[in-house]
LOVEX-741531 format. One record per residue (C-alpha): residue number from 1; x, y, z. Coordinates in steps of 0.05 Angstrom, whole numbers, always signed. Layout:
REM residues N
LODREN   seq     east    north       up
LODREN   NUM        X        Y        Z
...
END
This chain:
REM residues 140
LODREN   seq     east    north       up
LODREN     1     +106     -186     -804
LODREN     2     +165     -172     -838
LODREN     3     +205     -229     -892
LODREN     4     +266     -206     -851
LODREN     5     +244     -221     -777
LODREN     6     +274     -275     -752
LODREN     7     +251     -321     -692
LODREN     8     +295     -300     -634
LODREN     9     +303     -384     -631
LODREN    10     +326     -380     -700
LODREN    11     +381     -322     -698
LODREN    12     +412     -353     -632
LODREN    13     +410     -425     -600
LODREN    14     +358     -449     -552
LODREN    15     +414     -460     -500
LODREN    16     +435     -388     -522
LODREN    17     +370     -361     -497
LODREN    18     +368     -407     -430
LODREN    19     +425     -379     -406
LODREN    20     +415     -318     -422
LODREN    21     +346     -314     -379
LODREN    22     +383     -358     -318
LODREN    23     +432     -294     -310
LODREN    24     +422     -261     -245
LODREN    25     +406     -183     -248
LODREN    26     +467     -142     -220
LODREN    27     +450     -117     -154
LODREN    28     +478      -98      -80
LODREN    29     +472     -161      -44
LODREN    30     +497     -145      +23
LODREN    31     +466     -161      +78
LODREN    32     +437      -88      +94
LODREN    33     +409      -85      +29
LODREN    34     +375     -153      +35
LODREN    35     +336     -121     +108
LODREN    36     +316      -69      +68
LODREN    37     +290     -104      +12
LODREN    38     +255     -150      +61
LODREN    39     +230      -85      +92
LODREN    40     +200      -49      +35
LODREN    41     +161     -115      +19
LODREN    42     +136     -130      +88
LODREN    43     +108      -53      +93
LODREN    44      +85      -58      +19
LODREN    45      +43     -126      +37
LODREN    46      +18      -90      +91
LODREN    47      -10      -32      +67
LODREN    48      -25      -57       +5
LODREN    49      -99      -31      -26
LODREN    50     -128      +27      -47
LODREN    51     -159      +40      +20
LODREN    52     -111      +26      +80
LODREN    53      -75      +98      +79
LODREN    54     -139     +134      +69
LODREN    55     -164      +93     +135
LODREN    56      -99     +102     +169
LODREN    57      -99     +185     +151
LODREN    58     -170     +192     +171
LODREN    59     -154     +156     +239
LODREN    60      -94     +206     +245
LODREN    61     -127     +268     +224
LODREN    62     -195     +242     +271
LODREN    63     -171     +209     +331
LODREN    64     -214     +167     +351
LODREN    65     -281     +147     +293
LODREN    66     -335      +93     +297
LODREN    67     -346      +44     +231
LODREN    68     -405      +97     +203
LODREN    69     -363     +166     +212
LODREN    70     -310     +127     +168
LODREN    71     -352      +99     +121
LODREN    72     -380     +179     +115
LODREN    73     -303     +203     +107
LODREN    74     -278     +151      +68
LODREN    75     -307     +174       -3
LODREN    76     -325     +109      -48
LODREN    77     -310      +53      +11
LODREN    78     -367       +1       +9
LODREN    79     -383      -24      +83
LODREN    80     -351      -93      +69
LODREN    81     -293      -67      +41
LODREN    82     -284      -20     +100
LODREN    83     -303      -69     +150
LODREN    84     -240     -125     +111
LODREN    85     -189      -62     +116
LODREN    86     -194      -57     +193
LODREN    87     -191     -126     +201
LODREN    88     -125     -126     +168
LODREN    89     -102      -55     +199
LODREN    90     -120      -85     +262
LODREN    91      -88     -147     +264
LODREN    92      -25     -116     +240
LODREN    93      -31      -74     +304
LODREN    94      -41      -14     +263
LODREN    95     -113      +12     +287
LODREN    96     -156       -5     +353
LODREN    97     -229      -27     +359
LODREN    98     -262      -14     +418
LODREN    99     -330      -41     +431
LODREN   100     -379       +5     +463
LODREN   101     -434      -31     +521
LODREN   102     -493       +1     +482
LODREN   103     -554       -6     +444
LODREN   104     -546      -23     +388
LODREN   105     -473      -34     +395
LODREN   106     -424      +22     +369
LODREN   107     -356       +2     +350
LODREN   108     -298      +45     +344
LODREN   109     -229      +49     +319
LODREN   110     -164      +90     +337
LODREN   111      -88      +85     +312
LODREN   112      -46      +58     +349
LODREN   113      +16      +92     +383
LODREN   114      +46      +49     +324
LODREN   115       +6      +61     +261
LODREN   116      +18     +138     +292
LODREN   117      +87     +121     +270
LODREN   118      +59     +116     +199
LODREN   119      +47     +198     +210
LODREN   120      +96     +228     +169
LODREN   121     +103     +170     +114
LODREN   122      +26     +188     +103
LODREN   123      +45     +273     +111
LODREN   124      +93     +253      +53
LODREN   125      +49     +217       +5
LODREN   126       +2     +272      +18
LODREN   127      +54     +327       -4
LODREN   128      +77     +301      -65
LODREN   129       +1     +282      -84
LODREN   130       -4     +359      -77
LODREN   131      +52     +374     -116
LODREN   132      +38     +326     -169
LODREN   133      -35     +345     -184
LODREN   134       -7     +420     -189
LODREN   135      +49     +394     -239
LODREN   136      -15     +363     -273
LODREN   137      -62     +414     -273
LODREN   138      -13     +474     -272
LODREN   139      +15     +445     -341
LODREN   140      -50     +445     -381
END
């Protein structure tokens, strides 16, 4: 370190510094912008994970899938990892699971006229994924 850095504690107070870290950032607190912030976190808890949209766009893309097609289309996805994501798509009413009467039992899932709603936020993602690898790779 340098002879001429100085402690933050040293150049200003103590009490200096504690008030300084109880201000409040500046931002829109109205009441719209409060729903929306709410909003963004809700959806962001519930799809959070590296798997849930690439369940949720295979389900789109293949209507209706049992556990072992989307283990087959779901590049990387261990079985319990799989099996944890549509417990949590599902219970978020997100996906279906229908369980077949046969031998050995075959279970499948579906969206839901609801996850469908998740359609063109996934269509999105998709397109500037696209865009971005080319912006990537197109740069080189």
């Amino acid at each position: 370190m340098f002879k001429t850095h100085l402690k933050l504690t040293e150049r200003f107070g103590v009490n200096d510094i504690m008030r300084a870290m109880k201000k409040k950032a500046v931002i829109n607190e109205t009441h719209a912008c409060q729903i929306r912030r709410q909003a963004i976190s809700d959806t962001m808890s519930i799809l959070s994970g590296k798997w849930k949209f690439h369940i949720l766009g295979t389900l789109i893309e293949g209507n209706e899938l049992g556990f072992m097609d989307l283990l087959r289309e779901i590049d990387g996805i261990g079985s319990k990892m799989l099996s944890k994501e549509l417990q949590d798509l599902e219970m978020n009413n997100l996906i279906s699971r229908t369980v077949m009467d046969t031998k050995p039992i075959t279970v499948n899932y579906a969206i839901t006229e609801y996850g469908a709603t998740l359609s063109p936020l996934i269509n999105e993602l998709a397109k500037w994924g696209i865009a971005y690898r080319a912006s990537i790779h197109g740069s080189k």
